[in-house]
C-alpha positions as CSV (number, residue, x, y, z in Angstrom):
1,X,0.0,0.0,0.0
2,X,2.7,2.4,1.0
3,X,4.4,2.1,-2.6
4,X,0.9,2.6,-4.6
5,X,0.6,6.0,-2.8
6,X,3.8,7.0,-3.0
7,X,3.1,6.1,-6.6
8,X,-0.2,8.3,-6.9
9,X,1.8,11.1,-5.3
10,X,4.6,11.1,-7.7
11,X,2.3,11.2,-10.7
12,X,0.4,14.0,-9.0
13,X,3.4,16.1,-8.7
14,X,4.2,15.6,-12.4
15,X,0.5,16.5,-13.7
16,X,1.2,19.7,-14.2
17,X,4.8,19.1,-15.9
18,X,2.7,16.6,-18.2
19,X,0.3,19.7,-19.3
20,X,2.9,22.4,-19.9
21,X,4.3,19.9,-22.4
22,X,3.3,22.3,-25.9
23,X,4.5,24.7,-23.7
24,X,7.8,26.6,-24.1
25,X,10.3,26.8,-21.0
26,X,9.0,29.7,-18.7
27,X,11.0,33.1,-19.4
28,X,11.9,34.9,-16.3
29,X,10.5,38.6,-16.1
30,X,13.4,40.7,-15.7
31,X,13.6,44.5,-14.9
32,X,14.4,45.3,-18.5
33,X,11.2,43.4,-19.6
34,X,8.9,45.6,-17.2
35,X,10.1,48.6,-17.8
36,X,9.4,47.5,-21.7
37,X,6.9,45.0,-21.8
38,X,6.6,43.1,-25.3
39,X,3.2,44.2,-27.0
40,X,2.5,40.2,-26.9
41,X,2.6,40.0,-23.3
42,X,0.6,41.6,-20.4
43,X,2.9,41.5,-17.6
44,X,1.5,43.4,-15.1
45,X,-2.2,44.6,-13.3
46,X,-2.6,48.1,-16.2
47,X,0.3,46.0,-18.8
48,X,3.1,49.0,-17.9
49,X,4.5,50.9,-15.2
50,X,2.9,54.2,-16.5
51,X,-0.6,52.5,-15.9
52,X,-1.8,53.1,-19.3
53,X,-3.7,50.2,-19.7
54,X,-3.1,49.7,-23.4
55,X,-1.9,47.3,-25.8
56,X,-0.2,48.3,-29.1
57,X,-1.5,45.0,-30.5
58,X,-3.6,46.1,-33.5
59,X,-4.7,42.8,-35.6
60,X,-8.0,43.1,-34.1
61,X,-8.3,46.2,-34.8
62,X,-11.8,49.0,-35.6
63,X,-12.1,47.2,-39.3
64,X,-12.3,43.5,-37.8
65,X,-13.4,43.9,-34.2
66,X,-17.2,43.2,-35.2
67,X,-16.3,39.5,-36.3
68,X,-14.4,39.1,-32.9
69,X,-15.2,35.4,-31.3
70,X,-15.3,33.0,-28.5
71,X,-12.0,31.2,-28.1
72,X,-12.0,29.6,-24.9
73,X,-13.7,29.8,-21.7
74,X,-13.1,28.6,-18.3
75,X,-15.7,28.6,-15.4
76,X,-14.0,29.3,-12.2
77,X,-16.4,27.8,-9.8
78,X,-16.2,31.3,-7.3
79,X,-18.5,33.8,-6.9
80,X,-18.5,37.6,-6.0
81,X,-16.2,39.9,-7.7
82,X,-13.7,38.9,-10.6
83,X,-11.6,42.2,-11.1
84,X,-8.3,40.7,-11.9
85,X,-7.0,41.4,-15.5
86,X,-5.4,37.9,-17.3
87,X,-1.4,38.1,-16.9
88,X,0.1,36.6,-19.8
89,X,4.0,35.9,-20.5
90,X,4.8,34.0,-23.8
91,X,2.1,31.7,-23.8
92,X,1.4,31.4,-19.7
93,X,-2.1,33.1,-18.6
94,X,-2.3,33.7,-14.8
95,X,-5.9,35.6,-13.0
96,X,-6.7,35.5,-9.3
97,X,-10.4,35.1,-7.8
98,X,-12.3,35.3,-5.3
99,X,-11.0,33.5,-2.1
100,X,-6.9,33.9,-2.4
101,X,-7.3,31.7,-5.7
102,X,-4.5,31.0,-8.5
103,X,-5.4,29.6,-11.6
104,X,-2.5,29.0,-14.5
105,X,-3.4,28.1,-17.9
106,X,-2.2,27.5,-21.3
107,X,-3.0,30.8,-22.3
108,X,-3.6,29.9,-26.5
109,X,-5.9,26.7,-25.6
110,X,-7.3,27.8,-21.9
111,X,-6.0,24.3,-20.7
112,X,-5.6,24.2,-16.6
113,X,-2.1,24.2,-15.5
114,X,-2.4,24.7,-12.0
115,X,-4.4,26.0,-9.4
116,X,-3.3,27.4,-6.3
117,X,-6.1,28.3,-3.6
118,X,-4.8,30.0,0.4
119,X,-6.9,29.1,2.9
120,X,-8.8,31.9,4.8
121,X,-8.9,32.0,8.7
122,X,-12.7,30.5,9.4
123,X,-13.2,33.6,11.6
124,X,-12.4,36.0,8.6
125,X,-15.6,38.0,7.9
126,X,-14.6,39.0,4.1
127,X,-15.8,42.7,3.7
128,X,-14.4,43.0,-0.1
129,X,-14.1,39.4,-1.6
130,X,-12.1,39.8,-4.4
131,X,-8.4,39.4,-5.9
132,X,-6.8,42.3,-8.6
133,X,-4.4,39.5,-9.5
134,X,-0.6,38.7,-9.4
135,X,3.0,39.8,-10.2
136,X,5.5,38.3,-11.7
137,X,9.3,38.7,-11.3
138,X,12.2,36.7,-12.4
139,X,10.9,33.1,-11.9
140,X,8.5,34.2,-9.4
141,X,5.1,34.9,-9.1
142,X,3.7,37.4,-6.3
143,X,-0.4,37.4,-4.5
144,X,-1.8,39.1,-1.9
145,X,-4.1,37.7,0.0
146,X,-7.2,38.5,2.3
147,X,-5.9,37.8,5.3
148,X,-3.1,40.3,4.4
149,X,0.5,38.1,3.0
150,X,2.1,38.1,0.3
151,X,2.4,34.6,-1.4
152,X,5.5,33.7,-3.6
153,X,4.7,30.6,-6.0
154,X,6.6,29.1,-8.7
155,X,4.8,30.0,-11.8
156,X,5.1,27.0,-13.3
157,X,4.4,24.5,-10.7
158,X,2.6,26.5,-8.8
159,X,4.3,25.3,-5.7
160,X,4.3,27.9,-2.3
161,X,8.0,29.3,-2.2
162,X,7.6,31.7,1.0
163,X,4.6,33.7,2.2
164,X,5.2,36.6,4.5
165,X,2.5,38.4,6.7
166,X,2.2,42.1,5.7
167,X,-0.4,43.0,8.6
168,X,-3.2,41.4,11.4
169,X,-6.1,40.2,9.7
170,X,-7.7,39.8,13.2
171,X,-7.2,43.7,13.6
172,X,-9.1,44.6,10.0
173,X,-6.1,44.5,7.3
174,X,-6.4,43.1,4.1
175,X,-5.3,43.0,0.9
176,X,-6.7,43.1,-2.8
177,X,-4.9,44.7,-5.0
178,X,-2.4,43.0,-7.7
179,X,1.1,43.7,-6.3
180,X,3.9,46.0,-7.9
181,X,7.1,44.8,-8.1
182,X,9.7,47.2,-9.1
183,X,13.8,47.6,-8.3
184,X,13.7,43.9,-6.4
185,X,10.8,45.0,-4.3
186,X,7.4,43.7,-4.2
187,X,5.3,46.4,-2.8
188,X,1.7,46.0,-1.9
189,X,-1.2,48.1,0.2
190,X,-3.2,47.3,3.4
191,X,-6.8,47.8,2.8
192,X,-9.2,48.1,6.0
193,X,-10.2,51.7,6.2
194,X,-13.7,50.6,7.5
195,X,-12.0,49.3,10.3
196,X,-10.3,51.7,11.7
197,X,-7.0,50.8,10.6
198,X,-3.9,52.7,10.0
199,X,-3.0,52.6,6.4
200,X,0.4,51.8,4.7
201,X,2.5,50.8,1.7
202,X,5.3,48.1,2.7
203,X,7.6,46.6,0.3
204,X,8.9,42.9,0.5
205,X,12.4,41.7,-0.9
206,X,11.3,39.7,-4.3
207,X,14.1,37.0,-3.5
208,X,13.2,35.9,0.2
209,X,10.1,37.9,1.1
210,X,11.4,40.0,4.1
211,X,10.3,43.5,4.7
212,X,12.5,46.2,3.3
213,X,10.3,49.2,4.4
214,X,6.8,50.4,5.2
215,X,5.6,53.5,4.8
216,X,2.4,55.2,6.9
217,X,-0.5,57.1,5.2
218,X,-1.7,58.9,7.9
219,X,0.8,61.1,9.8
220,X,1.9,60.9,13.0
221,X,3.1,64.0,15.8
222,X,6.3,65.0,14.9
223,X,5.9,64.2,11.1
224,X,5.5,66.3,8.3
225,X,1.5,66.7,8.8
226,X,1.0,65.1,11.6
227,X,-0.9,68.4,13.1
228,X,-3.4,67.5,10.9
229,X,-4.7,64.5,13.0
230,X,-6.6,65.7,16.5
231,X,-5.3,63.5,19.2
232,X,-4.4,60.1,18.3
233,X,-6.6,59.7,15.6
234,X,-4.0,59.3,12.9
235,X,-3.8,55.6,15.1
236,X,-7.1,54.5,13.3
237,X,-7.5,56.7,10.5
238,X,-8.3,54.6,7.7
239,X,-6.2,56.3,4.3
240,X,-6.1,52.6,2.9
241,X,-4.2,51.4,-0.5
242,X,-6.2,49.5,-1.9
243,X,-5.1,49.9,-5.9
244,X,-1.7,48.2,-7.2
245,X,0.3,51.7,-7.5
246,X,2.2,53.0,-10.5
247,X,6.4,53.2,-11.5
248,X,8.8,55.8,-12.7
249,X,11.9,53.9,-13.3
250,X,13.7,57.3,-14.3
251,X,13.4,58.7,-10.7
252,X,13.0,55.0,-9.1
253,X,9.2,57.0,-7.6
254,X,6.2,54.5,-7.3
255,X,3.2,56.3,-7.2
256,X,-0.1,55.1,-4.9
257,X,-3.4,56.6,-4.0
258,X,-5.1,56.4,-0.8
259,X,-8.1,55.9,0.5
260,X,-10.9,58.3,2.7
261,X,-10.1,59.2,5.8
262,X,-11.8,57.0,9.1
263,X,-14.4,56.9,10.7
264,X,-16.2,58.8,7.8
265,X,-17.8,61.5,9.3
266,X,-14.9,64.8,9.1
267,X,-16.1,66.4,12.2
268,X,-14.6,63.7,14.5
269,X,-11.3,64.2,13.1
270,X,-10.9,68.0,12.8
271,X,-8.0,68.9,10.2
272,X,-6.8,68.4,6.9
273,X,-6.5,64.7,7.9
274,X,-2.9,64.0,6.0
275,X,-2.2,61.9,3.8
276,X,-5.7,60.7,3.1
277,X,-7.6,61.1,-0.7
278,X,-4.0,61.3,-2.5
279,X,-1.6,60.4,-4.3
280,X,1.5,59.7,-2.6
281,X,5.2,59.7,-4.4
282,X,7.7,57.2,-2.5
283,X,11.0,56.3,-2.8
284,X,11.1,52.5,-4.3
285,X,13.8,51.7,-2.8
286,X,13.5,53.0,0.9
287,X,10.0,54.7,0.9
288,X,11.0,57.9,2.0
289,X,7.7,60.1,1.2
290,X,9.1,61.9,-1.7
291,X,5.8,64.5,-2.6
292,X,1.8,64.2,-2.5
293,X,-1.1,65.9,-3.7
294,X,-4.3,65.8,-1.4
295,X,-7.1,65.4,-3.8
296,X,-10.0,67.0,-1.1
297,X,-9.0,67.8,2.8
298,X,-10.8,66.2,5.4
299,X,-12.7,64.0,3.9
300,X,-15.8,62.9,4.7
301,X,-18.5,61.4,1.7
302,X,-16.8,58.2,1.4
303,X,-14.6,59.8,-1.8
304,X,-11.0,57.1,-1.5
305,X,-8.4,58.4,-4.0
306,X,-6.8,54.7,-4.4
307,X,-6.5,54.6,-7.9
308,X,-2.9,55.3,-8.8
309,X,-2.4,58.1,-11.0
310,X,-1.4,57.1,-14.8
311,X,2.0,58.6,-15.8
312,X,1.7,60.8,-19.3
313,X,3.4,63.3,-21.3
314,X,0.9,66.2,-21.8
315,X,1.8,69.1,-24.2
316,X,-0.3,72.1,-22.8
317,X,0.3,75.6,-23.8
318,X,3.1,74.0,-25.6
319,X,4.9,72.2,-23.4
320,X,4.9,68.8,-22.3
321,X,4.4,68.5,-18.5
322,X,5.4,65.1,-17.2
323,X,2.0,64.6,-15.4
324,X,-0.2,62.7,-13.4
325,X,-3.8,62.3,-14.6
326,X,-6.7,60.8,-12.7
327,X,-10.3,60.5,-12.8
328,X,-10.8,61.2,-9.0
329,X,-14.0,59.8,-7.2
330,X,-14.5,63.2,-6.0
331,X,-15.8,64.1,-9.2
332,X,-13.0,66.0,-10.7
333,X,-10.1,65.2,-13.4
334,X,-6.6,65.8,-12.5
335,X,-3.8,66.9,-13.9
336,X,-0.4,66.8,-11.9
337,X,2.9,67.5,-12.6
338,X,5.7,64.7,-11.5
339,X,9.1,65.6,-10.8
340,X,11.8,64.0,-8.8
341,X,10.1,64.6,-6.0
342,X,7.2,67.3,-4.9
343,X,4.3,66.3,-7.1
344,X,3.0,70.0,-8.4
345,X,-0.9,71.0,-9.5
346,X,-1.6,71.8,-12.9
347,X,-5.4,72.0,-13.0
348,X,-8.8,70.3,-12.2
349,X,-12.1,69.9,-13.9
350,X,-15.2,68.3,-13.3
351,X,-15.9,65.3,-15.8
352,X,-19.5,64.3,-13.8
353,X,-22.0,66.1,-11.6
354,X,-20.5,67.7,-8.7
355,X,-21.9,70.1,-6.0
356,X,-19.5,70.2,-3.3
357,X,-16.5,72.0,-4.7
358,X,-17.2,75.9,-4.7
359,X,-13.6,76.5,-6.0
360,X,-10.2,74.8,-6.9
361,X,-6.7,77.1,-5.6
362,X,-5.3,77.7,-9.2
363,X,-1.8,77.2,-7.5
364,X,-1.9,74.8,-4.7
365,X,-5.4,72.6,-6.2
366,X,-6.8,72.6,-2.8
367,X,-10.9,72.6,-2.6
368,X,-13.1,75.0,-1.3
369,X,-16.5,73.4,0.2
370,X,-20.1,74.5,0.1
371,X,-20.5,73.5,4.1
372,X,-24.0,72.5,3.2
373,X,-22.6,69.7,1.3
374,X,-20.6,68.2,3.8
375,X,-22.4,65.3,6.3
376,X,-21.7,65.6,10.0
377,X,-22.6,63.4,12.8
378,X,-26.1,63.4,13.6
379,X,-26.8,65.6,9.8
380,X,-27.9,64.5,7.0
381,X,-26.7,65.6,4.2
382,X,-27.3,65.4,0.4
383,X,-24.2,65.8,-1.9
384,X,-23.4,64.9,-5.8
385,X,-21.3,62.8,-6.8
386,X,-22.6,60.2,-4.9
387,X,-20.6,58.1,-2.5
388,X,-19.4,56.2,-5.3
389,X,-18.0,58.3,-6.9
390,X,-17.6,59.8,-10.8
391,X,-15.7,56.8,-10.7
392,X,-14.4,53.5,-8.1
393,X,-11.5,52.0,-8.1
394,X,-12.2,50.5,-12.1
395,X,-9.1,52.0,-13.9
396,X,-9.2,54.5,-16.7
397,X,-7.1,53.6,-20.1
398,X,-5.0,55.9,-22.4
399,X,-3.8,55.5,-26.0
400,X,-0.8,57.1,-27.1
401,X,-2.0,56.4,-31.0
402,X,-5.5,58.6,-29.7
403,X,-3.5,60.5,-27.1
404,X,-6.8,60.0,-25.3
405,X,-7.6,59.6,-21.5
406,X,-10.5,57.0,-21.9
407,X,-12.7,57.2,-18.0
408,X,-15.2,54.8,-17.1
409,X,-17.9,57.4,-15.5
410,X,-20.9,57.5,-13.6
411,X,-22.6,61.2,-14.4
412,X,-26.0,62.7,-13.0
413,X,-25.7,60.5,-9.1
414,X,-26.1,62.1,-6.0
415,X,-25.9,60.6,-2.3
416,X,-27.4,60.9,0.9
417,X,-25.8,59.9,4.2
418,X,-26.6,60.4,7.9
419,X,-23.9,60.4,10.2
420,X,-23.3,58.7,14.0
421,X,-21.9,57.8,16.3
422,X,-19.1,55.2,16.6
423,X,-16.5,53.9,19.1
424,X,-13.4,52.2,18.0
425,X,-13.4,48.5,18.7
426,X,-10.5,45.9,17.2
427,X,-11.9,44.1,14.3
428,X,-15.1,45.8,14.2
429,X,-16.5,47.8,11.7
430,X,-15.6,51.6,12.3
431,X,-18.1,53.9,9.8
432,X,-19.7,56.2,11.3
433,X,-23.1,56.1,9.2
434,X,-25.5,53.4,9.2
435,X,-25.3,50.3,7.0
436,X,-28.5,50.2,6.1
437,X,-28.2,54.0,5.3
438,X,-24.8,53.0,3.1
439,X,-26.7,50.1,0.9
440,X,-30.0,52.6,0.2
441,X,-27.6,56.3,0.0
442,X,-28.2,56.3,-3.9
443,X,-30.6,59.4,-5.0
444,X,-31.5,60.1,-8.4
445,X,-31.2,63.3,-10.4
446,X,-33.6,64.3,-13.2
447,X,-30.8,63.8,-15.5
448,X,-30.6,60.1,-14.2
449,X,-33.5,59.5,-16.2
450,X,-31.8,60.0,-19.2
451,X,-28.4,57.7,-18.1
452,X,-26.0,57.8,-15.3
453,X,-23.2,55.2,-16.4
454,X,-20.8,57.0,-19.1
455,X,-17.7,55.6,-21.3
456,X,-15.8,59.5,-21.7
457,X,-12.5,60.0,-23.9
458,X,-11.0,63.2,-23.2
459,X,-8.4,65.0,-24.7
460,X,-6.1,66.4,-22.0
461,X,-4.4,69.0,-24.1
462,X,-7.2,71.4,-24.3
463,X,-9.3,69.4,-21.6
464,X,-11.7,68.9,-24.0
465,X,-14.2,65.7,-23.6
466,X,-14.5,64.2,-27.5
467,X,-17.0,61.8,-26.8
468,X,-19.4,60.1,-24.3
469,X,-21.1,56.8,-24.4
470,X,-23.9,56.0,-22.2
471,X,-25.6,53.7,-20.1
472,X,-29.0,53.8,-18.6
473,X,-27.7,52.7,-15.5
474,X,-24.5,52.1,-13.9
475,X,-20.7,51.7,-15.1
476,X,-18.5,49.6,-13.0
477,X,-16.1,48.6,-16.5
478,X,-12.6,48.6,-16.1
479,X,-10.9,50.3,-19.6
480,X,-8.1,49.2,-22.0
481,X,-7.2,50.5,-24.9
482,X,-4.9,49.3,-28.1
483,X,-3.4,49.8,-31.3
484,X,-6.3,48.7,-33.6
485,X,-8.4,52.1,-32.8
486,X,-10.2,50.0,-30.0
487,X,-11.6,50.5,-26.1
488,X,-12.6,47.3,-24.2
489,X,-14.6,47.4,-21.1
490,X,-17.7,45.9,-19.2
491,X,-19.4,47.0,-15.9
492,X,-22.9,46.7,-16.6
493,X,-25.7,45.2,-15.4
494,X,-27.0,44.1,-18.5
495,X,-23.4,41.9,-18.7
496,X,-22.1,42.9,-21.8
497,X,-18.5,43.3,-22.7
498,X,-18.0,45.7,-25.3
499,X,-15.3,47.5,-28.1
500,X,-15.5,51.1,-28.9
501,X,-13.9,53.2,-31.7
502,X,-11.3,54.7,-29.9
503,X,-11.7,57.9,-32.1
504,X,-15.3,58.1,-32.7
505,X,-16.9,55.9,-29.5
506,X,-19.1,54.4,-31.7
507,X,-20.0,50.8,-30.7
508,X,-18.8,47.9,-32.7
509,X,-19.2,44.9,-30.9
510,X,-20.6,43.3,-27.8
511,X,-20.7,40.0,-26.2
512,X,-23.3,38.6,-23.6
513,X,-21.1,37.3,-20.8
514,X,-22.7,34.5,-17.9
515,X,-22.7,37.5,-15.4
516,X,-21.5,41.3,-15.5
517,X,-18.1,42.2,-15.9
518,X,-15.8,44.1,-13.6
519,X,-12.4,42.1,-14.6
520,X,-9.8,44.2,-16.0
521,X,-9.3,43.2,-19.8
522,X,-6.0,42.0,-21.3
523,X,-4.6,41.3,-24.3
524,X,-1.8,39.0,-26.0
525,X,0.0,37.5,-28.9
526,X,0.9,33.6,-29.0
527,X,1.8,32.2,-32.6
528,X,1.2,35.3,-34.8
529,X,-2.6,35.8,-33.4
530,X,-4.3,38.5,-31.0
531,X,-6.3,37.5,-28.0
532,X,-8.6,39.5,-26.2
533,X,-9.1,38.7,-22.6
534,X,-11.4,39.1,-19.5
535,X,-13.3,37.7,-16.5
536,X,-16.9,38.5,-15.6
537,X,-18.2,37.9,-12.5
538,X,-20.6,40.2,-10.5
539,X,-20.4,41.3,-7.1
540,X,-18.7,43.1,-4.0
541,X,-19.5,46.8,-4.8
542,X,-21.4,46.6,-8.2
543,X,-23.4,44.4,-6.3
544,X,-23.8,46.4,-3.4
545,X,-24.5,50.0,-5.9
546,X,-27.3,47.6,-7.5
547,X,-29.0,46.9,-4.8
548,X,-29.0,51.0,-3.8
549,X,-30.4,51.3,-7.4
550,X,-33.2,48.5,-6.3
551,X,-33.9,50.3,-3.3
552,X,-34.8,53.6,-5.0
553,X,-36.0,52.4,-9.1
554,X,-39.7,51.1,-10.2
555,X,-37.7,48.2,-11.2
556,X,-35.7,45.5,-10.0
557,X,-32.3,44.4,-11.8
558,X,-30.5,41.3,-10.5
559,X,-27.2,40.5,-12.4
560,X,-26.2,36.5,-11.7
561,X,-23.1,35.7,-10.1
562,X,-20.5,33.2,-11.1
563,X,-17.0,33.9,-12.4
564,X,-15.9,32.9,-16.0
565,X,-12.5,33.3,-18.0
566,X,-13.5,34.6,-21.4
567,X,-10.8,35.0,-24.2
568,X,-11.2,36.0,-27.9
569,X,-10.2,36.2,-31.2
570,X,-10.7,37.0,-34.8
571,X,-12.2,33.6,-36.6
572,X,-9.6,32.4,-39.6
């Protein structure tokens, strides 16, 4: 008996060498391939360090996208939200679900190489079930999980290499963003802002998985803005990272939003509230706080900042400005300047609906309020955009071929929100406003009649928007862009995943997924042909912003949950 199951064990241990057989040896992702990433490959979370989210792929292109087709699919078996874009390196396709789950595949055929699944902690209540997907790095391949640790796995085995904690899951932390490895350093976020945690950034050596530096986002007495925290409130004051951040390797800067400020209500943490709603510039290699730009000052509608800002050369007044552009949740479209250190305003317009903002500082960027906008404990207030924001966390793309800045929007949404009372306990939520007041806060706008989700391409050198597609409802579609003169992107509830003109925004194709899509599309080359994929899979927020639509619409939408690998290409 012993020598059968040693027997079954061996030949389990060499399944997965059997199915890479039409595979070719792995190739190790070096530095030199990240900072240029071949157009057949899509390396990491937005497919470069500047975040673009593009591909320069253009055989499926605005001629031939209307004939696009089913190649392979793959049902994952996990439900709630599938955000994580495929990662594909000559011929290998890697996405994480739901659940701190790995699944390799052949990425041409969509054959199962491996799967890889960490176990959660039983007493884990998951507040954000979900996975932004992995890294890779020399022969490595990075996750973070939801009970906050890095995982390093062989990529093509699959097997656990080391796995290093990065925070106390019993205490709130988490993590779910893809991480970003730059400079030997894999460097990931702590989410857990609803918990009253105290945000960070901490990078991990690649090689053995030991801490190299961590870097707080909320300041602390003595620090650089740590007068703007009352007390010892900094201690649980949310300013999560919750978005995989983005990379200059000319000034070795990594770029990273954060999130709002906790508990949520302003007024129980008089002061600016530092460094919470920005983007933060630090050091790669020793995460030294380099520069920031606070997006809006004491925060207090729910507005996080975590996307990263996407890196792009904008000529204005005829000049290119290295800048920082993004779509903030506060309603407004940014334009920073990067440097080798302070991060400088440019300017600030609104792309969606927003009453809060009486004025923008044409020097420093920093918001004036209209005080009747702005919930209080024990107030109730009504404000626009609404708590989610002119846009989430779903990424915005940018073409270099357009030299567009393509944002997935939601226009013509207000919120409402009643703030109370809350005392700090370990592990427990720490809002401030009512749950059942946060899943019913949407309120409509006569202009939400006409549509509230939005597809906008804007051109940032005369901040002109050049066209808007719409959605009767909601847009929680993650963007990319390519060479052919195309836009991808999902988010909503009717579950189709679309392509766009690029130029025009005229629709050319959609495809009827098994449920809505919030993954982050992909694309790839293997043997001469173009692939385009995605996972759909409804749930976490899009969920949660449907059911705030239920609570207030004549009708009901439900979208069906279930998560599914969908790749395509042109038929021969």
């Amino acid at each position: 008996m012993k020598l059968k199951l040693t027997h079954i064990a061996a030949c389990l241990a060499l399944a997965p060498l059997a199915a890479l057989a039409d595979l070719p040896a792995y190739s190790p992702v070096s530095d030199a391939r990240l900072t240029n990433p071949e157009p057949s490959n899509w390396l990491m979370y937005r497919a470069n360090y500047a975040g673009w989210g593009y591909s320069p792929l253009e055989k499926i292109n605005d001629k031939n996208v209307s004939k696009l087709t089913l190649a392979w699919s793959y049902v994952t078996g996990m439900t709630e939200g599938h955000q994580a874009p495929p990662i594909v390196n000559n011929g290998y396709m890697y996405v994480t679900t739901p659940n701190n789950q790995v699944i390799a595949f052949e990425a041409k055929t969509g054959k199962e190489l491996w799967r890889y699944k960490k176990q959660i902690p039983e007493e884990l209540q998951q507040l954000h079930p979900t996975n932004r997907g992995v890294a890779l790095y020399k022969d490595k391949l990075y996750l973070a999980t939801t009970d906050a640790m890095v995982v390093a796995l062989d990529p093509v085995t699959g097997k656990e290499l080391w796995k290093s904690a990065t925070g106390d899951w019993k205490a709130g932390y988490y993590s779910t963003l893809a991480p970003l490895v730059a400079n030997g350093k894999v460097v990931v976020g702590v989410s857990g802002g609803e918990y009253g945690v105290r945000g960070y950034v901490i990078a991990l050596d690649a090689d053995s998985g030991k801490e190299v530096w961590r870097t707080y986002t909320t300041a602390a007495p003595g620090e650089p803005g740590g007068d703007s925290w009352p007390g010892e409130t900094y201690k649980k004051g949310g300013a999560s990272v919750w978005i995989t951040g983005t990379y200059d390797p000319e000034t070795k800067l990594s770029y990273w939003g954060t999130g709002n400020a906790a508990p949520w209500m302003g007024d129980t943490r008089p002061g600016d509230n530092l460094y919470s709603s920005s983007t933060l510039a630090l050091d790669i290699d020793t995460g030294k706080l380099k520069g920031y730009h606070q997006y809006h000052w004491n925060d207090t509608w729910d507005w996080d900042e975590v996307s990263a800002p996407v890196l792009i050369d904008v000529e204005r007044n005829g000049k290119k400005v290295k800048s920082l552009v993004h779509a903030g949740r506060n309603g407004y479209l940014w334009q920073l300047e990067r440097t080798s250190g302070p991060i400088k305003f440019v300017d600030a317009w609104p792309y969606v609906k927003q009453n809060v903002f009486t004025s923008i500082d044409p020097k420093t960027g920093r918001p004036t309020y209209d005080d009747s906008k702005r919930p209080a404990t024990g107030k109730t207030v009504n404000f626009c955009p609404s708590m989610w924001g002119g846009k989430d966390w779903f990424p915005e793309a940018y073409s270099p071929k357009t030299k567009m800045f393509y944002v997935p929007a939601n226009n013509n949404l207000c919120s409402e929100l009643t703030g109370e009372a809350v005392t700090y306990k370990k592990g427990d939520l720490y809002i401030g406003v009512a749950l059942d007041n946060i899943l019913t806060n949407v309120r409509m706008t006569e202009a939400s009649k006409t549509h509230v989700g939005e597809v906008q391409a804007w051109s940032l050198t005369d901040k002109k928007k050049v066209w808007t597609h719409t959605y009767p409802e909601m847009n929680w579609g993650p963007l990319m862009a390519t060479g052919g003169n195309l836009v991808f992107g999902g988010g909503t509830n009717d579950r189709m995943f679309r392509a766009f003109n690029a130029t025009t925004g005229k629709m050319l194709w959609e495809y009827p997924a098994s449920s809505g899509v919030t993954g982050v599309p992909s694309s790839f080359e293997v043997d001469g042909e173009q692939y385009i994929a995605v996972q759909s899979g409804w749930g976490v927020d899009a969920e949660r912003m449907q059911g705030a639509f239920n609570a207030v619409l004549k009708h009901k939408t439900y979208v069906p949950q279930g998560g599914t690998v969908l790749v395509f290409k042109l038929p021969k």
